[in-house]
CHARMM-style PDB file with segment names, atoms N, HN, CA, C and O in Angstrom:
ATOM      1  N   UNK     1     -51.701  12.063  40.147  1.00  0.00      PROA
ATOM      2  CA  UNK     1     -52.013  13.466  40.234  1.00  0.00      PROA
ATOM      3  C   UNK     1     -53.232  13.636  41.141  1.00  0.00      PROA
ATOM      4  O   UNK     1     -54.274  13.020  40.916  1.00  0.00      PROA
ATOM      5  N   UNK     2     -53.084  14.522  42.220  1.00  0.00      PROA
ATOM      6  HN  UNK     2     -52.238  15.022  42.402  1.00  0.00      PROA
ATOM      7  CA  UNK     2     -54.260  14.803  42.615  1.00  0.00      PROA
ATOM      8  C   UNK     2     -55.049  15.921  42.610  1.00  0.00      PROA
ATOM      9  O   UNK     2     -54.522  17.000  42.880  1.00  0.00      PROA
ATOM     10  N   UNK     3     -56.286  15.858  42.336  1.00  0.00      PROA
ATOM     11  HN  UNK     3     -56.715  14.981  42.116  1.00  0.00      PROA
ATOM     12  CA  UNK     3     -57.200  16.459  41.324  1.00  0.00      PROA
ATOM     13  C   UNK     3     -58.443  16.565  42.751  1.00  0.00      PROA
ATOM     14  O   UNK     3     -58.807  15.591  43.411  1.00  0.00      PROA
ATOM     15  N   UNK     4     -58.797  17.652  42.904  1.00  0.00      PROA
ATOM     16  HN  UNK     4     -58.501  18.443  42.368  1.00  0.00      PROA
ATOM     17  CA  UNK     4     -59.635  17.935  44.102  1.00  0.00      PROA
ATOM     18  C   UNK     4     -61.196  17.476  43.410  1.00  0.00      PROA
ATOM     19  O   UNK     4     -61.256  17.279  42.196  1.00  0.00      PROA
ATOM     20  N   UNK     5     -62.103  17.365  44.049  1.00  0.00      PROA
ATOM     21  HN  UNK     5     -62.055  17.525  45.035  1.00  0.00      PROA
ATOM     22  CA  UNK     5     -63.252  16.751  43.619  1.00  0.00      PROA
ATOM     23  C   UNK     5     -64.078  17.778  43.403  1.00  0.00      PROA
ATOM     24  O   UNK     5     -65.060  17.386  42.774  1.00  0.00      PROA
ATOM     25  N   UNK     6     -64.124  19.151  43.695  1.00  0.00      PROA
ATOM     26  HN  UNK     6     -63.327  19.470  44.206  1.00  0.00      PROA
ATOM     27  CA  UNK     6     -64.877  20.469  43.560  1.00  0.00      PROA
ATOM     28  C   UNK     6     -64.016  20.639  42.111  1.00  0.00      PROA
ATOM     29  O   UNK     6     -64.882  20.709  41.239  1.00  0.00      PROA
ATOM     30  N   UNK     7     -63.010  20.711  41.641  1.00  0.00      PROA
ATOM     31  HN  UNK     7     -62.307  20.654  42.350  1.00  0.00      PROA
ATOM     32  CA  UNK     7     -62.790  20.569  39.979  1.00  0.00      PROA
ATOM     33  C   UNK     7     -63.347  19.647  39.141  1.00  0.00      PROA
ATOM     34  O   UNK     7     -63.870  19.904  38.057  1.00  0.00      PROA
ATOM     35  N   UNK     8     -63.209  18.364  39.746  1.00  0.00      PROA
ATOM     36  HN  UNK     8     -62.784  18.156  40.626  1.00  0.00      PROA
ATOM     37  CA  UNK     8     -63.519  17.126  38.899  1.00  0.00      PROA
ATOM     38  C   UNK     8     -65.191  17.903  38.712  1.00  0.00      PROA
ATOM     39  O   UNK     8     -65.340  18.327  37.566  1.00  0.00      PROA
ATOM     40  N   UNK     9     -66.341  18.125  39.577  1.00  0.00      PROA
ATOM     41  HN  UNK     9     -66.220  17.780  40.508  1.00  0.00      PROA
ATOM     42  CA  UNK     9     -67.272  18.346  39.685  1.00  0.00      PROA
ATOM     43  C   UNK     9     -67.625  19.719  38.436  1.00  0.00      PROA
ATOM     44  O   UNK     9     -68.391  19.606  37.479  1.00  0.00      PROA
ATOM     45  N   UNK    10     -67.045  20.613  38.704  1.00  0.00      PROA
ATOM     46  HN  UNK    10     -66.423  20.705  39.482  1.00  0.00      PROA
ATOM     47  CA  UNK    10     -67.019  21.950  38.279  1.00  0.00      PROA
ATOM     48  C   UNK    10     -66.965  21.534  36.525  1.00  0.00      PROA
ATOM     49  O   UNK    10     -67.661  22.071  35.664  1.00  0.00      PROA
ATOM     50  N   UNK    11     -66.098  20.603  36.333  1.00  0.00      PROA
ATOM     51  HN  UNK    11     -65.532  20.167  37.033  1.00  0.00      PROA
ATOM     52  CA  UNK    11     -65.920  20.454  35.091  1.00  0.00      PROA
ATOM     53  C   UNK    11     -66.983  19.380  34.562  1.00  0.00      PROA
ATOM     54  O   UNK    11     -67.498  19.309  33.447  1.00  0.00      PROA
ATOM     55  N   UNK    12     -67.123  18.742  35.444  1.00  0.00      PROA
ATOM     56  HN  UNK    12     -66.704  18.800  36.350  1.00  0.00      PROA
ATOM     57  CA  UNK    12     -68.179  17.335  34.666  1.00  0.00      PROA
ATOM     58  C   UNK    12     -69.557  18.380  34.405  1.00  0.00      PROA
ATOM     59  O   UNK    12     -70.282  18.058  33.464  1.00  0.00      PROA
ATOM     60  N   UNK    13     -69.835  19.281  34.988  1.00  0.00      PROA
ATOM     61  HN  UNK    13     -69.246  19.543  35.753  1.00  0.00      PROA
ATOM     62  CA  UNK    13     -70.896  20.287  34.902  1.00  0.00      PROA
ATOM     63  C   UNK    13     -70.899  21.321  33.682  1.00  0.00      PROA
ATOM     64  O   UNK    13     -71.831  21.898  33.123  1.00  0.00      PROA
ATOM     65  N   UNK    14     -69.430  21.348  33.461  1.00  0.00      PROA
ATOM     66  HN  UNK    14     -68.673  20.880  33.915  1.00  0.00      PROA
ATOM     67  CA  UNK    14     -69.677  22.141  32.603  1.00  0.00      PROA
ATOM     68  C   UNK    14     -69.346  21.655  30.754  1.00  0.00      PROA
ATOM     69  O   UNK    14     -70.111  21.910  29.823  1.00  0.00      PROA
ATOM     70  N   UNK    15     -68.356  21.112  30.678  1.00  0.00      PROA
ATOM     71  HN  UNK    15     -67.735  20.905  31.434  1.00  0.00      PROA
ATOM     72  CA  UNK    15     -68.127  20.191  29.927  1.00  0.00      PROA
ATOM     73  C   UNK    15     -68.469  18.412  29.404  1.00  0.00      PROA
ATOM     74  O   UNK    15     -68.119  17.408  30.025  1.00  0.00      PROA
ATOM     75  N   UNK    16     -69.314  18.468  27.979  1.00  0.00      PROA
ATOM     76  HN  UNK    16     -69.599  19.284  27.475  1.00  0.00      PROA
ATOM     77  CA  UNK    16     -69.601  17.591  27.732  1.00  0.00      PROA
ATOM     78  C   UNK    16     -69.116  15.938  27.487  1.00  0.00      PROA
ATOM     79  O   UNK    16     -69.372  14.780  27.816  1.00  0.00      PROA
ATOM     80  N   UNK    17     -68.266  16.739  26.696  1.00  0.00      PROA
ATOM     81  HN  UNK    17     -68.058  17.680  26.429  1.00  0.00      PROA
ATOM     82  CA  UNK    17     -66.731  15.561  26.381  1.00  0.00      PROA
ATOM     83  C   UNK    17     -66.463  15.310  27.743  1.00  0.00      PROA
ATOM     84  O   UNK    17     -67.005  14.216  27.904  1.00  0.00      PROA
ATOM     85  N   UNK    18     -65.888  15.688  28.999  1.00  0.00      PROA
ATOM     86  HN  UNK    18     -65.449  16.577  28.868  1.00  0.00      PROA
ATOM     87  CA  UNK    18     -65.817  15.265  29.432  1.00  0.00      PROA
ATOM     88  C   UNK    18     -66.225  14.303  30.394  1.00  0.00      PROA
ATOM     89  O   UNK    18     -65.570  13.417  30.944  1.00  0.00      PROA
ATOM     90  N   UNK    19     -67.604  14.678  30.519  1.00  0.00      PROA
ATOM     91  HN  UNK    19     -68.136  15.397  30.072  1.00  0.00      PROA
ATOM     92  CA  UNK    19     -68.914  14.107  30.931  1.00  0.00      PROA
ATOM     93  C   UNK    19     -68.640  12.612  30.606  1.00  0.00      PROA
ATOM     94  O   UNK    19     -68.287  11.824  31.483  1.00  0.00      PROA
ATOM     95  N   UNK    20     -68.833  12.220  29.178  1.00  0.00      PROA
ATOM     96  HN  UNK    20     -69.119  12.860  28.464  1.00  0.00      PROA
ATOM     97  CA  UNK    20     -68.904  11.317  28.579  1.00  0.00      PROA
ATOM     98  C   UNK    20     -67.816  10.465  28.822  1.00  0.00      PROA
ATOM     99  O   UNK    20     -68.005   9.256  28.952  1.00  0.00      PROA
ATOM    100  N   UNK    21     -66.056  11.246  28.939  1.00  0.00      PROA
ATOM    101  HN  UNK    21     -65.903  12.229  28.833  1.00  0.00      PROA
ATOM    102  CA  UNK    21     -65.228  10.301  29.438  1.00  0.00      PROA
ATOM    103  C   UNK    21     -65.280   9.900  30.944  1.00  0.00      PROA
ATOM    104  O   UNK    21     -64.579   8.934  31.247  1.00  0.00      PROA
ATOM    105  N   UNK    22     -66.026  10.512  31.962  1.00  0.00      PROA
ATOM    106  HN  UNK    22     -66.595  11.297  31.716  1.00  0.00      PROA
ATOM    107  CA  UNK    22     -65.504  10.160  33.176  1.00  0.00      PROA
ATOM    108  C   UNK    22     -67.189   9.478  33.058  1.00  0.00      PROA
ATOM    109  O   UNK    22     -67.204   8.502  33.808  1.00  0.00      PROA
ATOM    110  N   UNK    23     -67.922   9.573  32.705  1.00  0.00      PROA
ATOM    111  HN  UNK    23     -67.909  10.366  32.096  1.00  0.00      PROA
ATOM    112  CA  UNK    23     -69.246   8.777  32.757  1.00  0.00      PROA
ATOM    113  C   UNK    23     -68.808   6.946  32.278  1.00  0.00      PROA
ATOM    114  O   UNK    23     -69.176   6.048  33.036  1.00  0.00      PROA
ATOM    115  N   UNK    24     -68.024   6.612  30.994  1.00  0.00      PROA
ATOM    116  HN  UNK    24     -67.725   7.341  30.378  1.00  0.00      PROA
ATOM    117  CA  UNK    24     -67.729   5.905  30.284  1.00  0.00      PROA
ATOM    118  C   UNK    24     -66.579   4.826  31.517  1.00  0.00      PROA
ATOM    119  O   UNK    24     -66.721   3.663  31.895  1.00  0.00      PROA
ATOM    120  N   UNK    25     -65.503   5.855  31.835  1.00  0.00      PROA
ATOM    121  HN  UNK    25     -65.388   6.800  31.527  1.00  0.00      PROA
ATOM    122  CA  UNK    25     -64.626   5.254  33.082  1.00  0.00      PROA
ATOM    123  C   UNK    25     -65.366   4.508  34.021  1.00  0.00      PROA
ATOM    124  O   UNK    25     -65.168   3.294  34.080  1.00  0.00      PROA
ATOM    125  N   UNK    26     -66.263   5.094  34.832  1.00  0.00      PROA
ATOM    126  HN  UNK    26     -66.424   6.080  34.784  1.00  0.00      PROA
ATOM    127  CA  UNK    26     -67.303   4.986  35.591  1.00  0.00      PROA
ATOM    128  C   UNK    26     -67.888   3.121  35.379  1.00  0.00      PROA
ATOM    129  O   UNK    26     -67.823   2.390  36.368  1.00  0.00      PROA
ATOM    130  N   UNK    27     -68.473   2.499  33.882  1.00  0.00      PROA
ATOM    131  HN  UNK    27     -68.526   3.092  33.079  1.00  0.00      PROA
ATOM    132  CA  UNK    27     -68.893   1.847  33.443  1.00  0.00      PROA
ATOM    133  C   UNK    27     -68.378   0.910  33.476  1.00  0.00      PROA
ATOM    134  O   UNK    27     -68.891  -0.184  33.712  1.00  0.00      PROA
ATOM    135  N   UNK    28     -66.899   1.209  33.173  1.00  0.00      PROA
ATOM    136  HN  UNK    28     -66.482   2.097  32.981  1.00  0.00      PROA
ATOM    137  CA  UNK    28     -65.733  -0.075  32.967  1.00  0.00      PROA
ATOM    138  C   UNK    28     -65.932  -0.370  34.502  1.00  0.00      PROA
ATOM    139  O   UNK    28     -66.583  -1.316  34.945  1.00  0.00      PROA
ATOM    140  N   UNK    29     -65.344   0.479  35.167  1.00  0.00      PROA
ATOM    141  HN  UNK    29     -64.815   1.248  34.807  1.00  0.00      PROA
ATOM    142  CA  UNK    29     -64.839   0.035  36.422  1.00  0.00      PROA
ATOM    143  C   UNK    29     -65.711  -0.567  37.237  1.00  0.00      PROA
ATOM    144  O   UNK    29     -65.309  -0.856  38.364  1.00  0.00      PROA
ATOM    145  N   UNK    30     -67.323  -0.944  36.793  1.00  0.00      PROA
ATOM    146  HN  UNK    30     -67.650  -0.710  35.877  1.00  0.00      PROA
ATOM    147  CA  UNK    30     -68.551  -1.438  37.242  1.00  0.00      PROA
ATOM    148  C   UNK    30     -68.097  -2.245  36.794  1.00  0.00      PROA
ATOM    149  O   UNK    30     -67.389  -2.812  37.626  1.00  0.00      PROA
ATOM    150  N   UNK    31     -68.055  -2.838  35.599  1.00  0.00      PROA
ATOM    151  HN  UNK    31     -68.630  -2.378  34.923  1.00  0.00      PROA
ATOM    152  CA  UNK    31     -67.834  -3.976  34.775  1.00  0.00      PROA
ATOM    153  C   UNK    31     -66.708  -4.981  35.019  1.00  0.00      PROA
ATOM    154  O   UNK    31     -66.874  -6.197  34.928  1.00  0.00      PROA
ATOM    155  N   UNK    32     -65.372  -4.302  35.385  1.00  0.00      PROA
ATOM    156  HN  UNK    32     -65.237  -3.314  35.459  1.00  0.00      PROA
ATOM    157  CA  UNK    32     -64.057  -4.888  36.026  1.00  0.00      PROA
ATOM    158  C   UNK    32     -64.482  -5.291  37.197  1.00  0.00      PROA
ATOM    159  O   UNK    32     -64.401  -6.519  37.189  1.00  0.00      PROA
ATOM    160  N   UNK    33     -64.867  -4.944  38.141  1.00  0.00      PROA
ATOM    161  HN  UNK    33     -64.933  -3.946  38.148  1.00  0.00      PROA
ATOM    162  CA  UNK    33     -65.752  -4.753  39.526  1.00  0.00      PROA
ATOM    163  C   UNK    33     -66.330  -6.343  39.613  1.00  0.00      PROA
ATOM    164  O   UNK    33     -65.856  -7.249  40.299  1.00  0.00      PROA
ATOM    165  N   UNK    34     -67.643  -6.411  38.595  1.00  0.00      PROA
ATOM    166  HN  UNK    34     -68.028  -5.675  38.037  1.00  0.00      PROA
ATOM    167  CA  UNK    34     -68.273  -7.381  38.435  1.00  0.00      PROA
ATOM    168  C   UNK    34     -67.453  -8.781  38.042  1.00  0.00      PROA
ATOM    169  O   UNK    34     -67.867  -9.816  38.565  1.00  0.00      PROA
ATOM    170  N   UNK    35     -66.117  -8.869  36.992  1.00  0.00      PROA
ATOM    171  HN  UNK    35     -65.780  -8.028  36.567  1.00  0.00      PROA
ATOM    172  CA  UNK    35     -65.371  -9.686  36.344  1.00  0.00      PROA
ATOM    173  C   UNK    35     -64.506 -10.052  37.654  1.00  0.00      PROA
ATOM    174  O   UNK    35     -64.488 -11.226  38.025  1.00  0.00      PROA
ATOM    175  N   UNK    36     -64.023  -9.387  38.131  1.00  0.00      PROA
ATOM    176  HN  UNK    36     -64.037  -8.434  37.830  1.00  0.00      PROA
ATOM    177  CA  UNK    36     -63.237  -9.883  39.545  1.00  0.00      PROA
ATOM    178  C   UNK    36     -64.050 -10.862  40.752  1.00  0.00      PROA
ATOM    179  O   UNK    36     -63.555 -11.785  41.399  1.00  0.00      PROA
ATOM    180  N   UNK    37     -65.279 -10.394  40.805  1.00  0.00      PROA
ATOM    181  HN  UNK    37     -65.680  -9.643  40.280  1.00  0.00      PROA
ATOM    182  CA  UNK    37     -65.998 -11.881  41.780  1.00  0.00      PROA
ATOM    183  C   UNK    37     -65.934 -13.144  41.308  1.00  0.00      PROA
ATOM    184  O   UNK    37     -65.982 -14.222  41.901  1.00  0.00      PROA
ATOM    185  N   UNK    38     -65.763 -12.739  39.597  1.00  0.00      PROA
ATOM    186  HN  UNK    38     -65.724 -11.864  39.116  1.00  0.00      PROA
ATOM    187  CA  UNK    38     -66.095 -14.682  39.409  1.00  0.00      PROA
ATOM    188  C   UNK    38     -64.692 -15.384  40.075  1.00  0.00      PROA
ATOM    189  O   UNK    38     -63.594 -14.957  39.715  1.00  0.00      PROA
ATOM    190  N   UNK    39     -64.757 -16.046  40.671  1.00  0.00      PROA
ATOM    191  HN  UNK    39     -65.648 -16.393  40.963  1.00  0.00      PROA
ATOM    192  CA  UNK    39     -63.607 -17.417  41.096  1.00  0.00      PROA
ATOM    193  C   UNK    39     -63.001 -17.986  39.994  1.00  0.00      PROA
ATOM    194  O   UNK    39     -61.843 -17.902  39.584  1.00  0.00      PROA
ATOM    195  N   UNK    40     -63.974 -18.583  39.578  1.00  0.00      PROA
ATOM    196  HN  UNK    40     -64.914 -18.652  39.911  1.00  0.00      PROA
ATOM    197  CA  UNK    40     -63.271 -19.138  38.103  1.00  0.00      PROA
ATOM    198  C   UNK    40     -63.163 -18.916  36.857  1.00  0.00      PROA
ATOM    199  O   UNK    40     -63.251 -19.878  36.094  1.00  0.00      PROA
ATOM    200  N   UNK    41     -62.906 -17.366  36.248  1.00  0.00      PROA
ATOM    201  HN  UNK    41     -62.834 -16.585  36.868  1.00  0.00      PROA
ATOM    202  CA  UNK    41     -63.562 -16.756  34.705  1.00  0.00      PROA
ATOM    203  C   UNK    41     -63.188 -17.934  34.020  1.00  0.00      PROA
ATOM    204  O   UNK    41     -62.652 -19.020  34.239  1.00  0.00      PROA
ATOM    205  N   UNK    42     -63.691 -17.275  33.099  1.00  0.00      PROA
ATOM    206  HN  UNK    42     -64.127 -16.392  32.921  1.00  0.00      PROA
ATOM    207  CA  UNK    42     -63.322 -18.429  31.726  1.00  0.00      PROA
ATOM    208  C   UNK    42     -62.563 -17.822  31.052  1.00  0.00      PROA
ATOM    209  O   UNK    42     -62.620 -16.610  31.261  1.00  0.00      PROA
ATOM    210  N   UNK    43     -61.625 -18.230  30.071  1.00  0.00      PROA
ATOM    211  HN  UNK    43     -61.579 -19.215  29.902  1.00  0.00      PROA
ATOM    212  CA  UNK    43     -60.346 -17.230  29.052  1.00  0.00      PROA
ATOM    213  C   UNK    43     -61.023 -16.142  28.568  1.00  0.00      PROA
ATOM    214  O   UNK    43     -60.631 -14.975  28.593  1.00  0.00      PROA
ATOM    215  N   UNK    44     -62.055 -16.564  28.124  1.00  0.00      PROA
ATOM    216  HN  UNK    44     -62.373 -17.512  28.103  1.00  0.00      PROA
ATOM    217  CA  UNK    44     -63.155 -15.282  27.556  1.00  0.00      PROA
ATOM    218  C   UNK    44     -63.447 -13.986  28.594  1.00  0.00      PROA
ATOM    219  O   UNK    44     -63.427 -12.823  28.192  1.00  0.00      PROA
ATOM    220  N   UNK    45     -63.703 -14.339  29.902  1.00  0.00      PROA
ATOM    221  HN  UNK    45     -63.718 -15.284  30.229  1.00  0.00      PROA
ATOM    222  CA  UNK    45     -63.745 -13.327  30.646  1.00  0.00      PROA
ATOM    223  C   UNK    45     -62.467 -12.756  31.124  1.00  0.00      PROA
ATOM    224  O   UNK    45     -62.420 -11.568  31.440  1.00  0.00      PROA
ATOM    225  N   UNK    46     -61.647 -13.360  31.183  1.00  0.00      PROA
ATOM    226  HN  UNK    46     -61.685 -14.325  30.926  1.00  0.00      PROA
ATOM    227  CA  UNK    46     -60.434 -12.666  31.325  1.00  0.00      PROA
ATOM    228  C   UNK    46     -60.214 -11.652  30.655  1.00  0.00      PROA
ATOM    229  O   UNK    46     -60.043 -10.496  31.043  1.00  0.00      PROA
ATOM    230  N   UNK    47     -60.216 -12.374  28.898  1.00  0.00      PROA
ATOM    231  HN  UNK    47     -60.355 -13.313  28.583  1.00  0.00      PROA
ATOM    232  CA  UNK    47     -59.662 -11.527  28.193  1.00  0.00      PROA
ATOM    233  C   UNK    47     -60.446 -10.138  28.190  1.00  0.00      PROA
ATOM    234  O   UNK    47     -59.835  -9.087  27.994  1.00  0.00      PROA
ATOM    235  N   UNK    48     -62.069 -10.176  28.456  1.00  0.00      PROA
ATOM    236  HN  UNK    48     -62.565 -11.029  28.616  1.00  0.00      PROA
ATOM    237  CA  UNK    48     -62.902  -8.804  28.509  1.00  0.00      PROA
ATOM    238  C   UNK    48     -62.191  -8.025  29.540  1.00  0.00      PROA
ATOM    239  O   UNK    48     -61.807  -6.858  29.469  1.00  0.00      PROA
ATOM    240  N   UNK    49     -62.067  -8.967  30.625  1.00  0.00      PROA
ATOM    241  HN  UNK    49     -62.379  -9.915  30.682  1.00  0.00      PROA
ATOM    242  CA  UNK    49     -61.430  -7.507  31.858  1.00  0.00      PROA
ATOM    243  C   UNK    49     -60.101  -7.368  31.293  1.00  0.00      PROA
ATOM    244  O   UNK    49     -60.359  -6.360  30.636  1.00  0.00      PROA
ATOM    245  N   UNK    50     -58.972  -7.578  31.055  1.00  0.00      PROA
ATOM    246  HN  UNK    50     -58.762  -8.397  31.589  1.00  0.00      PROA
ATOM    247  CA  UNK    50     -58.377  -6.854  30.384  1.00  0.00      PROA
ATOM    248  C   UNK    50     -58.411  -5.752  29.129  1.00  0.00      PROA
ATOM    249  O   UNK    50     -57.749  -4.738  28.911  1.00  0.00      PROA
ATOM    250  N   UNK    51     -59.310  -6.309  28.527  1.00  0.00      PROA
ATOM    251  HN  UNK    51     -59.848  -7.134  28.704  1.00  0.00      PROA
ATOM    252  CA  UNK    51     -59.652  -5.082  27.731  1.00  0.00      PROA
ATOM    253  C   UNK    51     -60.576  -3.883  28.185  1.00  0.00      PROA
ATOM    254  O   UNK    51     -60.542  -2.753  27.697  1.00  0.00      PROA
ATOM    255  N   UNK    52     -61.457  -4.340  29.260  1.00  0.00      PROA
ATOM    256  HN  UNK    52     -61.484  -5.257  29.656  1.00  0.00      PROA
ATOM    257  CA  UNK    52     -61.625  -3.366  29.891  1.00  0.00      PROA
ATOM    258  C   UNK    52     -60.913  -2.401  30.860  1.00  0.00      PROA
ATOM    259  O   UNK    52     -61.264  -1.241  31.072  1.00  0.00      PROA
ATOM    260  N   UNK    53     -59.418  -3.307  31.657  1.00  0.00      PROA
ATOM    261  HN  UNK    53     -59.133  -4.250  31.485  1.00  0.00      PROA
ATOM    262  CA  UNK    53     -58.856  -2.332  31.911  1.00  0.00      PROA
ATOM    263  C   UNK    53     -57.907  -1.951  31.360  1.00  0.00      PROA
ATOM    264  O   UNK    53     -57.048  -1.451  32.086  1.00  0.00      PROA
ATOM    265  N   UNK    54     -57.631  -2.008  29.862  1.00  0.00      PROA
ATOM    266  HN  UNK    54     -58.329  -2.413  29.272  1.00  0.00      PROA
ATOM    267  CA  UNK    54     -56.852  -1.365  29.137  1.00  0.00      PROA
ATOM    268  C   UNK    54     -57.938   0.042  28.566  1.00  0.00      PROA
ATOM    269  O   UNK    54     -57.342   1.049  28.182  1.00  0.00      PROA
ATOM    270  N   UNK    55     -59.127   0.046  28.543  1.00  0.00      PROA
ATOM    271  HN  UNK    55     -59.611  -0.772  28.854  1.00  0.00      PROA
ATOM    272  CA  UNK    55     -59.854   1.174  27.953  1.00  0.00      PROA
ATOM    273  C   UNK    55     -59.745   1.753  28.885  1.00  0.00      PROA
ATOM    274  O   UNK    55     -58.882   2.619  28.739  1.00  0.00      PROA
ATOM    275  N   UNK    56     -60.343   1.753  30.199  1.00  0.00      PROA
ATOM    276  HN  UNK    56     -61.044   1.050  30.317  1.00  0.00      PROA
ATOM    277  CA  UNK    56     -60.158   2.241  31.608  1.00  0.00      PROA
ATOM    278  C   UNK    56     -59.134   3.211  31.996  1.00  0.00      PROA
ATOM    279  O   UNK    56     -59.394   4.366  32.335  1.00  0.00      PROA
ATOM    280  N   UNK    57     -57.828   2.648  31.929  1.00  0.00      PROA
ATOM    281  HN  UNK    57     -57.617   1.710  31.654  1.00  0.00      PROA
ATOM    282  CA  UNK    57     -56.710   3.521  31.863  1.00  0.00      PROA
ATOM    283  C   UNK    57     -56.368   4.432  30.981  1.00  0.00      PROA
ATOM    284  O   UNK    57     -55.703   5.396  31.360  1.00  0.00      PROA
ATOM    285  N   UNK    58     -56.819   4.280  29.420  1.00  0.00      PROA
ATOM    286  HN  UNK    58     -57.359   3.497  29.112  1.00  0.00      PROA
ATOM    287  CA  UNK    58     -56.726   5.114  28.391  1.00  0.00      PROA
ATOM    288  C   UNK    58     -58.086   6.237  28.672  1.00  0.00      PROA
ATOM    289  O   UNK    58     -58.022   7.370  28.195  1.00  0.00      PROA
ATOM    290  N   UNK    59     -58.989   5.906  29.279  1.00  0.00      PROA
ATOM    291  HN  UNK    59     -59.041   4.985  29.666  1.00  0.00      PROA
ATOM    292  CA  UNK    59     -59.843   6.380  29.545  1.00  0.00      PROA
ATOM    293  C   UNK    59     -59.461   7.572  30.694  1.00  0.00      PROA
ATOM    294  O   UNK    59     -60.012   8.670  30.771  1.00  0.00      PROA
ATOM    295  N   UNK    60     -58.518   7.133  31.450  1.00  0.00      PROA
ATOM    296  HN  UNK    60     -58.070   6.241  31.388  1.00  0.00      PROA
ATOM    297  CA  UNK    60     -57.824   7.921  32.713  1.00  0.00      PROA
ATOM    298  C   UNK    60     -57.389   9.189  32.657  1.00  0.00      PROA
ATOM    299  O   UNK    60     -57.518  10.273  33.228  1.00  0.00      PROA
ATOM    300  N   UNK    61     -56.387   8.262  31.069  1.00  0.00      PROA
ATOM    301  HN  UNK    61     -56.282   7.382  30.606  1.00  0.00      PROA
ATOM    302  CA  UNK    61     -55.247   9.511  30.762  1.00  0.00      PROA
ATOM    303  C   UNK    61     -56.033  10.509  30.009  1.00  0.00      PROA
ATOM    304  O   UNK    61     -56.171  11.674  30.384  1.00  0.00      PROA
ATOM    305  N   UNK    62     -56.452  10.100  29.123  1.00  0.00      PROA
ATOM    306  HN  UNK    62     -56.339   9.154  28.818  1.00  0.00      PROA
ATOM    307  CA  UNK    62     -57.480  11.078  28.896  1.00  0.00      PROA
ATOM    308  C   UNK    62     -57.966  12.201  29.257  1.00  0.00      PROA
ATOM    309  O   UNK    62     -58.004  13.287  28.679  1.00  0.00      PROA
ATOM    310  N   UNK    63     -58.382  11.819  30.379  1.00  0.00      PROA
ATOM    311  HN  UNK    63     -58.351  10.936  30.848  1.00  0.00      PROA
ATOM    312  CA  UNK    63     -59.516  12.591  31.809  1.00  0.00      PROA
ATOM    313  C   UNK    63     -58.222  13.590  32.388  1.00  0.00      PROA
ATOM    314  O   UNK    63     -58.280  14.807  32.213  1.00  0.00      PROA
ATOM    315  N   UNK    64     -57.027  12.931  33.111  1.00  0.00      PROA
ATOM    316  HN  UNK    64     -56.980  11.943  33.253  1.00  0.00      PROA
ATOM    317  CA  UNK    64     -56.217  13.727  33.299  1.00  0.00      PROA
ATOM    318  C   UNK    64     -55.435  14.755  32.273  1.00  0.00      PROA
ATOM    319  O   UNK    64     -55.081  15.852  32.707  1.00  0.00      PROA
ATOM    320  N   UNK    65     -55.182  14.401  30.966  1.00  0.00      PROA
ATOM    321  HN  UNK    65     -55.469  13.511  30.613  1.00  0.00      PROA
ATOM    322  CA  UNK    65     -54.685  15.176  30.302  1.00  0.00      PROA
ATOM    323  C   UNK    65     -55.704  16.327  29.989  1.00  0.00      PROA
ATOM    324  O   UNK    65     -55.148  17.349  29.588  1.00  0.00      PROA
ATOM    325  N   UNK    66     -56.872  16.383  30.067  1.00  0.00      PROA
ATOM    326  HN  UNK    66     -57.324  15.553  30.392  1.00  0.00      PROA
ATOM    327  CA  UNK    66     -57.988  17.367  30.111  1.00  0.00      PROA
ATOM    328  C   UNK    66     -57.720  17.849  31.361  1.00  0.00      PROA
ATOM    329  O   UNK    66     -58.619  18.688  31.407  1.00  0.00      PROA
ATOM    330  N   UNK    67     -57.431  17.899  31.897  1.00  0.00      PROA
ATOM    331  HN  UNK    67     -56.701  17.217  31.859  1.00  0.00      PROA
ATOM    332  CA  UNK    67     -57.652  18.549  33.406  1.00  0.00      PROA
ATOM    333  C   UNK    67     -56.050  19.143  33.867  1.00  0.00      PROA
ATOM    334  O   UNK    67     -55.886  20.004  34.732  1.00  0.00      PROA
ATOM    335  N   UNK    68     -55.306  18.701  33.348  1.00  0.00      PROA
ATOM    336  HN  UNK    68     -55.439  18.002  32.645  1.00  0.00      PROA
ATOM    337  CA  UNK    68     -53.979  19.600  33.548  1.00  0.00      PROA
ATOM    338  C   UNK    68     -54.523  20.734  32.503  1.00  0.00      PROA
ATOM    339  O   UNK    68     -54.778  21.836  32.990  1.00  0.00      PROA
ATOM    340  N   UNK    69     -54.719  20.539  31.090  1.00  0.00      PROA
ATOM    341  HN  UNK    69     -54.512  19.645  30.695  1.00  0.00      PROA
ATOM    342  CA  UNK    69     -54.672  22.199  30.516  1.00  0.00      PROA
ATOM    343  C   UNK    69     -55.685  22.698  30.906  1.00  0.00      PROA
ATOM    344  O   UNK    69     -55.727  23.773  30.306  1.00  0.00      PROA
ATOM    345  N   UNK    70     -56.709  22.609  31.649  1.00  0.00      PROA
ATOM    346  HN  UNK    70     -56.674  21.737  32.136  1.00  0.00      PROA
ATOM    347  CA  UNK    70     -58.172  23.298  32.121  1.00  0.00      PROA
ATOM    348  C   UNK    70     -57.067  24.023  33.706  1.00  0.00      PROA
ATOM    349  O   UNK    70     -57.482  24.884  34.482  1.00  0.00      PROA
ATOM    350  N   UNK    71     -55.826  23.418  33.770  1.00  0.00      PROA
ATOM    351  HN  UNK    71     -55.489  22.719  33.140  1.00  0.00      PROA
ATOM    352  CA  UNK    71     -55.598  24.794  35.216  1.00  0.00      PROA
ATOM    353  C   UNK    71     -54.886  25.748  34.963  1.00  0.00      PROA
ATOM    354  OT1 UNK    71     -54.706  26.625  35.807  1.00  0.00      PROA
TER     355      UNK     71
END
C-alpha cells in the first residue's frame, strides 16, 4: 500500500498510539539492520532476528491497518 509521507507525518503528530507503533518499527529494523552484518551469527542471533522480524511485520500491519480507517 502506498501511504504518502505528509499522512504518515500528519498522523505520527497527531496520534499517540501510533507514535509508539511506528517509533517501536523504527527500533527493530535498527536492530535487524545490525543482526545482518554479523557473517557468522550464532543460532541465538538468528533466532533474535527472526523474532524481530516477525514483531516488525506485525508491527507493519498494524501501522497500516490504522491508516486505511484514518482515510
Amino acid at each position: 500500500m502506498a501511504i504518502q509521507a505528509e499522512t504518515v507525518t500528519n498522523i505520527l503528530n497527531s496520534n499517540v498510539n501510533f507514535k509508539r507503533l511506528h517509533s517501536r518499527h523504527s527500533e527493530l529494523k535498527l536492530k535487524i539492520e545490525g543482526l545482518n552484518k554479523i557473517k557468522f551469527p550464532t543460532i541465538y542471533e538468528e533466532t533474535k532476528k527472526k523474532q524481530h522480524q516477525k514483531q516488525k511485520l506485525f508491527l507493519k500491519d498494524k501501522m497500516e491497518l490504522f491508516l486505511t480507517q484514518k482515510r
